[in-house]
Structures are given as C-alpha cells and as structure tokens.
C-alpha positions as CSV (number, residue, x, y, z in Angstrom):
1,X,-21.3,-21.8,5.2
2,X,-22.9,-18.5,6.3
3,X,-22.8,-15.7,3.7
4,X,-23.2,-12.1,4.3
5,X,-22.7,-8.8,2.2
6,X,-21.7,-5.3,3.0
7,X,-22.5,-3.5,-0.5
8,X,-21.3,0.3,-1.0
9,X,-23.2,1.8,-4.3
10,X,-24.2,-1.3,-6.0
11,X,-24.3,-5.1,-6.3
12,X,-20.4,-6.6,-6.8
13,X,-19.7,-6.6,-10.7
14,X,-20.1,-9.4,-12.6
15,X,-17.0,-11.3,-13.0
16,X,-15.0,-11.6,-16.7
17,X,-11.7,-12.9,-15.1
18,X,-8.4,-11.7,-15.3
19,X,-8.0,-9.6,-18.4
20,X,-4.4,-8.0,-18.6
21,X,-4.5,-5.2,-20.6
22,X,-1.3,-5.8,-22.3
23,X,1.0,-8.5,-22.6
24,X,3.9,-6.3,-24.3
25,X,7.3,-7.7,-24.4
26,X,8.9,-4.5,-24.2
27,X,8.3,-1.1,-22.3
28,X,5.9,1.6,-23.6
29,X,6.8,4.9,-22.3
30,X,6.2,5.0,-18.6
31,X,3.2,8.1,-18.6
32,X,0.4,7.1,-16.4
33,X,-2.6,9.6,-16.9
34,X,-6.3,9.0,-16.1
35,X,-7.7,7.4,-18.8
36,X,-10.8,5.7,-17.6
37,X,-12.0,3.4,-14.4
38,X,-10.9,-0.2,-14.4
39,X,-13.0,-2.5,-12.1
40,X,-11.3,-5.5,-10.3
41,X,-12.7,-8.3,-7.4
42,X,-9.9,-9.4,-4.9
43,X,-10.6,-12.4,-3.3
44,X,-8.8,-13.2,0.3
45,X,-9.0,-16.8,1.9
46,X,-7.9,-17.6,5.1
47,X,-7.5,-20.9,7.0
48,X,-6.6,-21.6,10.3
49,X,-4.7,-25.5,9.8
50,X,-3.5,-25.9,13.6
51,X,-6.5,-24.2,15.3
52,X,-5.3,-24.0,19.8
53,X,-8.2,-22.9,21.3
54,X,-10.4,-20.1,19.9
55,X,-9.0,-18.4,16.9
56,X,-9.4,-15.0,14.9
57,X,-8.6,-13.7,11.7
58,X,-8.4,-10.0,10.5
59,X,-8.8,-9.0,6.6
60,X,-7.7,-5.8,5.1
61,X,-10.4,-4.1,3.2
62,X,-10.0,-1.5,0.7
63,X,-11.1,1.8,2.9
64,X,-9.8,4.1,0.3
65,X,-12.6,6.5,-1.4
66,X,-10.8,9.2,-4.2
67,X,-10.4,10.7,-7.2
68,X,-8.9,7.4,-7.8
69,X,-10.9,4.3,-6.0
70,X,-14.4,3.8,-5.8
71,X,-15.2,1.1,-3.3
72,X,-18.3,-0.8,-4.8
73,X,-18.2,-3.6,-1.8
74,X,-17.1,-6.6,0.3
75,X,-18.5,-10.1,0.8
76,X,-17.3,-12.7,2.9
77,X,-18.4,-16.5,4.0
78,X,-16.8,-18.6,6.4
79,X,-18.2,-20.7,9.4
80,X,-17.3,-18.0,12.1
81,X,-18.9,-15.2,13.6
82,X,-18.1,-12.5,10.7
83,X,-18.0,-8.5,11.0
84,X,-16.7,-5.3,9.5
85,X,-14.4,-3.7,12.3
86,X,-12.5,-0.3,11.7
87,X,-9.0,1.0,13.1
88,X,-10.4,3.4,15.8
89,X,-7.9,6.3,14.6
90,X,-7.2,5.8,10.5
91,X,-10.7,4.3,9.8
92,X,-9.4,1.3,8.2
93,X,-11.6,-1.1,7.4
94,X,-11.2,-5.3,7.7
95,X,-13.4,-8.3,8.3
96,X,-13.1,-9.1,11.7
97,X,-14.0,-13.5,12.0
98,X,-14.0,-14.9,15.2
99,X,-14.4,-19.0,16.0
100,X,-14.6,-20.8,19.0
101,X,-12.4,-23.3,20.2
102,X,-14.8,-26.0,19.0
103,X,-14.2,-25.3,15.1
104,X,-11.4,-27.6,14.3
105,X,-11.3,-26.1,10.3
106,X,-11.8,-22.0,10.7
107,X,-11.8,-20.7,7.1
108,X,-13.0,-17.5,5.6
109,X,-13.7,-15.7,2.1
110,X,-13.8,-12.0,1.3
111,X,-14.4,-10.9,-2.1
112,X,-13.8,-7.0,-2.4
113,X,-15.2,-5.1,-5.9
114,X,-13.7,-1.8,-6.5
115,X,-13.1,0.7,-9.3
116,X,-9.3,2.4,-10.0
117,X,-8.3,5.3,-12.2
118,X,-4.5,6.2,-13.1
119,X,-3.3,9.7,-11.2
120,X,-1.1,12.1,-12.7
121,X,-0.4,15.8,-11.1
122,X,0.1,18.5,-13.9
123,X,2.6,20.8,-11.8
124,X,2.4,23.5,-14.4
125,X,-1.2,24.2,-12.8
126,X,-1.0,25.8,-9.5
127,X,-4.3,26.7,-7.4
128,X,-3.6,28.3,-4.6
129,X,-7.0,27.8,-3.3
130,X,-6.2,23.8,-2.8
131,X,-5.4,24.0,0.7
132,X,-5.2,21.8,3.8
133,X,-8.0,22.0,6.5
134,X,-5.5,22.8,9.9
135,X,-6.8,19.4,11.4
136,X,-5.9,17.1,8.4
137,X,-2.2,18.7,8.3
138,X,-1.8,18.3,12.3
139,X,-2.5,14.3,11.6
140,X,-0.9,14.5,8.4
141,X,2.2,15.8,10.3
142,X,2.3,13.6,13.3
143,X,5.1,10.8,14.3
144,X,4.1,7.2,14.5
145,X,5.9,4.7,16.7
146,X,8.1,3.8,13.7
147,X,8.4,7.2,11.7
148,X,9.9,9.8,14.2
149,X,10.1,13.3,12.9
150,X,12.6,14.9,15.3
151,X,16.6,13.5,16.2
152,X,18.1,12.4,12.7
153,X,14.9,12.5,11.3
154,X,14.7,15.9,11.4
155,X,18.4,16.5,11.2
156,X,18.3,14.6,7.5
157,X,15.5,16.2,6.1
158,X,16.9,19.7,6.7
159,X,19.8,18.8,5.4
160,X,18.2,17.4,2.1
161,X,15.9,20.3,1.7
162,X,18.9,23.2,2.4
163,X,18.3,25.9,0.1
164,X,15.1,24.8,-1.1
165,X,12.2,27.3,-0.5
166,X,9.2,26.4,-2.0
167,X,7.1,23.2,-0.6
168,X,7.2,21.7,-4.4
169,X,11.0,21.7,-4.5
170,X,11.7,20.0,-1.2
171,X,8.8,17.3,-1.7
172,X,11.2,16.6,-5.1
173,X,14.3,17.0,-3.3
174,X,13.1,14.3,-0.7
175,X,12.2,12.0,-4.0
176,X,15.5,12.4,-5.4
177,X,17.4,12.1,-2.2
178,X,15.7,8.6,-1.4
179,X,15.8,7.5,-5.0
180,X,19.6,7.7,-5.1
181,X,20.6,7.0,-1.1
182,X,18.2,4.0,-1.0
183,X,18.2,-0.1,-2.7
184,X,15.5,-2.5,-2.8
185,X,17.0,-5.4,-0.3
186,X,15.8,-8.6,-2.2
187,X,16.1,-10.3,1.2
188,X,13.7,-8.2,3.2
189,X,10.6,-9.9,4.4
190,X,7.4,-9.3,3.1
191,X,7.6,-5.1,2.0
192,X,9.5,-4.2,5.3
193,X,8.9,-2.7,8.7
194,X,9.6,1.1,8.2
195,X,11.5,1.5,10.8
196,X,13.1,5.1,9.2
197,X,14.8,6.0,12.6
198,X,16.9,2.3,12.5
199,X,17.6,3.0,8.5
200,X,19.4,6.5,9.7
201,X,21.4,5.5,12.6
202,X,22.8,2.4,11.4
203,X,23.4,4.2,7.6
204,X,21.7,0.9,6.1
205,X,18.9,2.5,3.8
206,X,18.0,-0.8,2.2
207,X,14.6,-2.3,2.0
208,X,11.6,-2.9,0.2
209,X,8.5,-0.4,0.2
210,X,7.7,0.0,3.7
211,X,10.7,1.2,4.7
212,X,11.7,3.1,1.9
213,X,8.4,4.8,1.2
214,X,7.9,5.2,4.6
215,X,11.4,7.3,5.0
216,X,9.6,9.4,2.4
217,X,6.7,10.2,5.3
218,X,9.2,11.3,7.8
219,X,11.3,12.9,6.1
220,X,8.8,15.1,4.2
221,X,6.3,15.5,7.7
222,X,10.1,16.5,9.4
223,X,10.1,19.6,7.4
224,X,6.3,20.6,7.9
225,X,5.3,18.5,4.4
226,X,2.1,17.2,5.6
227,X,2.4,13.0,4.2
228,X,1.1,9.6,4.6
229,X,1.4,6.1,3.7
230,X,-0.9,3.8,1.6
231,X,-1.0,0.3,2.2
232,X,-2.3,-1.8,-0.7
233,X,-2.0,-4.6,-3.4
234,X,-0.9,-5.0,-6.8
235,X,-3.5,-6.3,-8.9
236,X,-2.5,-6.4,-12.9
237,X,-0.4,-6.2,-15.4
238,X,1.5,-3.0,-15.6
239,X,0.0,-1.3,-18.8
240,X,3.4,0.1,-20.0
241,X,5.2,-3.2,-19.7
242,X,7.1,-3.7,-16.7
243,X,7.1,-6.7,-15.6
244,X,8.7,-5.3,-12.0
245,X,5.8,-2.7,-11.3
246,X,2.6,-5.5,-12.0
247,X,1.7,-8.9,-11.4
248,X,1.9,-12.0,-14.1
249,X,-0.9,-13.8,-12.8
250,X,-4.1,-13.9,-10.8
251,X,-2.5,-15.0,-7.5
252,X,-1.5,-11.9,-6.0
253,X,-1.1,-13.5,-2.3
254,X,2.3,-12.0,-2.2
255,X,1.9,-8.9,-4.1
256,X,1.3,-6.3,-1.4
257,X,2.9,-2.8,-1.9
258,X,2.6,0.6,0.0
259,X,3.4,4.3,-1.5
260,X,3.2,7.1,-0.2
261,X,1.4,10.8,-0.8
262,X,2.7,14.1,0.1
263,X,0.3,17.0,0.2
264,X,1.6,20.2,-1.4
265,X,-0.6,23.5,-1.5
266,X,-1.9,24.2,-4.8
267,X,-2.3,20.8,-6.0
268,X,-3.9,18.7,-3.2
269,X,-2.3,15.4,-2.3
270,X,0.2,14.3,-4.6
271,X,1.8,10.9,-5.0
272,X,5.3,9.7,-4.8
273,X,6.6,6.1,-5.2
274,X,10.5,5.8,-4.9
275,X,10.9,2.2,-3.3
276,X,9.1,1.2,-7.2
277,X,12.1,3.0,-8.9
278,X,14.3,1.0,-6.9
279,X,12.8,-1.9,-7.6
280,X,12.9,-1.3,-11.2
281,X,16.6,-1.1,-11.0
282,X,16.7,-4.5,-9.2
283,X,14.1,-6.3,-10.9
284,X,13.1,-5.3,-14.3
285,X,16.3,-6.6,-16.0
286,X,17.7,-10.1,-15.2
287,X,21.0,-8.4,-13.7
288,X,20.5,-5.1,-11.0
289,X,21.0,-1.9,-13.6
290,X,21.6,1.3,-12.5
291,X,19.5,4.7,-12.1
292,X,21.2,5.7,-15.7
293,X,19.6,2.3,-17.5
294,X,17.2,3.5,-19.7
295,X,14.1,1.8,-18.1
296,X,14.9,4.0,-14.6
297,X,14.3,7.2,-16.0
298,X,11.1,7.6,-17.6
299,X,9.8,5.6,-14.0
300,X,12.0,7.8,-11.8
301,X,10.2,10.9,-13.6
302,X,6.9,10.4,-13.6
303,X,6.6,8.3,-9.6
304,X,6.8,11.9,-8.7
305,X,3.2,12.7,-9.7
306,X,2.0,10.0,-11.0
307,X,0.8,6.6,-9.8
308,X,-0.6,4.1,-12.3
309,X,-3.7,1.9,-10.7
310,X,-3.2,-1.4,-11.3
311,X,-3.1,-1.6,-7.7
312,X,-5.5,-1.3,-4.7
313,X,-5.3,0.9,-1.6
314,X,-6.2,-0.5,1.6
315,X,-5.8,2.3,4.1
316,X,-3.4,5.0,5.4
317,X,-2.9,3.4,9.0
318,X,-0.2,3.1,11.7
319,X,0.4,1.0,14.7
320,X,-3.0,-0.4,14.7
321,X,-4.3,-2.7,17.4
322,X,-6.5,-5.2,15.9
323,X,-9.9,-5.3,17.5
324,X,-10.6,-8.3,19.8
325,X,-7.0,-8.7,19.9
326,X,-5.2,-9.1,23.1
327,X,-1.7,-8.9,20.8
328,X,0.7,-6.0,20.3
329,X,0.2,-3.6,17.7
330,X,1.2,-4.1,14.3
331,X,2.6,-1.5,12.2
332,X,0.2,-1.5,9.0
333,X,-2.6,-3.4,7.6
334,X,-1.3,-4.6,4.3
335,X,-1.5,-8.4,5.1
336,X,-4.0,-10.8,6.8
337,X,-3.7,-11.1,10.5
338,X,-4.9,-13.8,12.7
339,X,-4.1,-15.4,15.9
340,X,-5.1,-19.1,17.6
341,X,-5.2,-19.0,21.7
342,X,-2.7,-16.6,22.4
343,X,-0.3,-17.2,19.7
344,X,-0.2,-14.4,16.6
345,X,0.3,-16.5,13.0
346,X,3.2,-15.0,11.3
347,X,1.6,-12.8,8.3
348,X,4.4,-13.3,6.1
349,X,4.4,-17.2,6.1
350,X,1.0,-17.5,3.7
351,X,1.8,-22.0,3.4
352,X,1.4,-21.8,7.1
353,X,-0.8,-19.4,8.0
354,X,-2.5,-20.2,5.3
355,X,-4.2,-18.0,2.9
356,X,-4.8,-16.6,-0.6
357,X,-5.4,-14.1,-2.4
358,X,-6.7,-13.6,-5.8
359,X,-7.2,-10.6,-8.3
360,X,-9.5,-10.2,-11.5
361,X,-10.6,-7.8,-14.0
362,X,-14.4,-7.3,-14.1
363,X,-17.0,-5.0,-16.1
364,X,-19.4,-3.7,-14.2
C-alpha cells in the first residue's frame, strides 16, 4: 500500500489507546470548563466491496483550528491515487482517493491526531471590543439551500425573540424556544437533514442534530444573529457521566454529531447545543423523561455556553459539491462519501458502504 502524510505542527502522537477518563455510574454535575488539552487519533477506513467502474471516496478531516482544537495532522494509505481536497467556499478539508476501474478491492486509511479543550462562556464578562469583521457576519448571516432565513423562518424567529432587545437575550430565547418545541426522533437517519423550512411548515420539529441544531442557525441568522454549524464526531466518554452525550467504546463509526455556534458581540462566538438536551431526555434514562428530570437541567443550563470536547469538529460547511464528483450536492460533510461509476454509496449504510471508524486517547 502507498503511504503518505500531511503533518500540521508535529509528527502524530504516539498512541496509548483508548483511555476514558471516567467510567462513573452516575452523573457528576454537568459544568464543562477548560481544564487542559486532550489529544485523540481517529482512524477512518473505507472499502469499496462492489467496485462498477472507477470509484472514489471522500473523507472528512478535522479543518477546525480554535481556542478549542489544534489540528496536529492526517495520514492516509490505500492503493488509490490519494490527496487532500478542500470545499471551495467553507475550506473544509477531506482526503480525496480516487481508483480506476481496474482495482477490484479500493480501500483506504486516514488517521487524524488532534488536540481538544472544554469551552465555557463566562457571560458576566462583557468586552465590547470582541466584534465581528463585516465580511465574517455577511457569511455568517447568509441562507443555505436547506436553512432559509426569510418566509416562516423569519416569521418564527421574530416571533420567539418579541420583546427581547439585547443580542444575548434572543440568542437564549432561541435556545429555550428549540429546547422545549423540539424531540430527538429515534427514527431519524443518521443525525438528519436540516431541512428547518420542512420542520416549520409541516409543524413536525422532530429530529436528531442536524435538523434541530440547524433550526438554531436560521433562526438565530433570521434575526441578524450571525451563526453556523459544526459538523463533527464524538470521540469519548462523557467526563460528567452521561452515557447519552459520549461514546462507550472505540468504534465511533456511527457517532457523528453537529452543534452549532452563535456569535454575540462582546464574547466572540459562543456555543449552543439543544438537539444534545433533547437527547438527554430520550436517551439517558431507559424510559424518555422530561425537561423537569433532574439530569435535563444542569445539561439544559450549561449547552448554552458551554460545549465539553470529547468530540471533534470537522468543518462549518453547506451544500458542498465533492470534488471530482459529477453527483449532486450533499448537505454537510459529517460522514464518508464515495461513489462507484455513477452510482453515490449511501453514507448512512456503513455494512455496505463499508467503512469504520475508530477513536483513541493519546499523549503527545
């Protein structure tokens, strides 16, 4: 197999295997703060079974750099021709393999290193001189094909934020609103589609993150909130105990989950997660509770500010056209892609189109 590296600011850490930090039985109080980096390797293999002609395969990699992810690199082997491509309009980043009609077994490995900190917003310090460059809040404000910001879009979001005057109190408002209008939809494929405009008319405002999380984006960018999306994985053990908002082992392969951020003036970009308090109320207990349970609250308080990391952030993008493909768009890059001849493999179908995906705790 050929083997090739794209490094960012270092060699890949050294690998200890998956180390959960805790293994509690019961819930500590749910207060992510920054506490210190955590360093994790995802690994992401792809095989094509039923290859028809020549085949491709796209891999999400984290493009994410903050005050909460360091990238520290990707490598990949496989026995196709293998490249870093980037979303022309978002900057997100994948490996982009490619094999001719003559490889009967296309596979590929990536193995991504990154760092992760928690984030937590202290609200009671304002700076007014954290501002938005005028660019970054146009983009930041803009529809997508699947998150409209005029019709009932619009209509909604005034009507959550009436009365409200400051940005602070109708980013909230937007929180709460969606927290207690919205359910996690067990049956939902994969995280969603996000369709927020098909959630309003038809008054069914169930789902799983993408669509709940994205209803966040609109709404907030309908009423001049600048907002975005973050596509990403879970990748350990939540460190406060819930079993709902972590993973239980190192297969991850269907552990994808997207939040979102909402920009407010004095504090920079802040971040928001109500699909995960809806998915606390369906899935932490073995029966659905309700927002009074006492697990919902201390998560329902602090997803608006907070986000804890056990989780990696692939990108921010929409309605990306995957390069080389001849396909239609797809709405995020959360998932591998790949097609054979001109057929697109169903991302959600992993036994099929088959891949896997790994996650472990390393020390740099």
């Amino acid at each position: 197999m050929r083997r090739r590296s794209f490094l960012q600011g270092g060699a890949a850490a050294s690998v200890l295997g998956y180390l959960p930090r805790l293994g509690l039985a019961q819930q500590l109080p749910y207060d992510p703060r920054p506490s210190g980096w955590r360093t994790f390797e995802v690994t992401t293999r792809v095989e094509i079974l039923k290859p028809a002609g020549a085949s491709r395969a796209w891999i999400p990699l984290p493009s994410v750099e903050s005050d909460y992810q360091k990238v520290i690199g990707n490598t990949w082997s496989g026995n196709g021709s293998t490249r870093i491509a980037r979303d022309g309009k978002y900057g997100a980043a994948m490996v982009l393999s490619e094999w001719s009609a003559a490889e009967k077994a296309p596979v590929l490995e990536v193995v991504s290193a990154f760092s992760t900190q928690n984030r937590a917003v202290d609200f009671s310090k304002r700076n007014p001189a954290i501002k938005l460059d005028a660019a970054t809040a146009k983009f930041s404000l803009a529809p997508t094909e699947l998150i409209p910001t005029d019709g009932i879009v619009r209509k909604t979001a005034l009507e959550i934020t009436r009365g409200k005057t400051s940005d602070v109190d109708k980013a909230r408002a937007i929180y709460d609103w969606i927290v207690e209008n919205t359910f996690r939809n067990p049956k939902t494929r994969g995280c969603g589609v996000g369709d927020i405009k098909a959630m309003l008319e038809s008054g069914n405002l169930s789902g799983k993150c993408a669509d709940l999380n994205a209803l966040y984006v609109g709404l907030a960018r309908a009423v001049n909130l600048p907002a975005r999306d973050v596509y990403g994985l879970r990748v350990a053990r939540s460190e406060f105990g819930y079993r709902s908002l972590g993973v239980g082992s190192p297969n991850v392969t269907r552990a994808q989950h997207c939040r979102a951020e909402v920009f407010l003036t004095g504090y920079g970009w802040v971040p928001v997660d109500p699909a995960d308090v809806r998915k606390v109320v369906l899935e932490e207990k073995a029966q659905p509770t309700t927002l009074a349970d006492p697990v919902v609250p201390p998560v329902r308080a602090k997803l608006f500010g907070s986000w804890e990391m056990n989780w990696l952030a692939y990108n921010e993008a929409h309605d990306i056209r995957l390069p080389g493909s001849s396909g239609p768009a797809i709405g995020f890059l959360m998932y591998p892609q790949a097609e054979t001849g001109s057929e697109r493999l169903d991302s959600l179908d992993p036994d099929n189109f088959k891949y896997t995906i790994t996650a472990r705790e390393t020390k740099a």
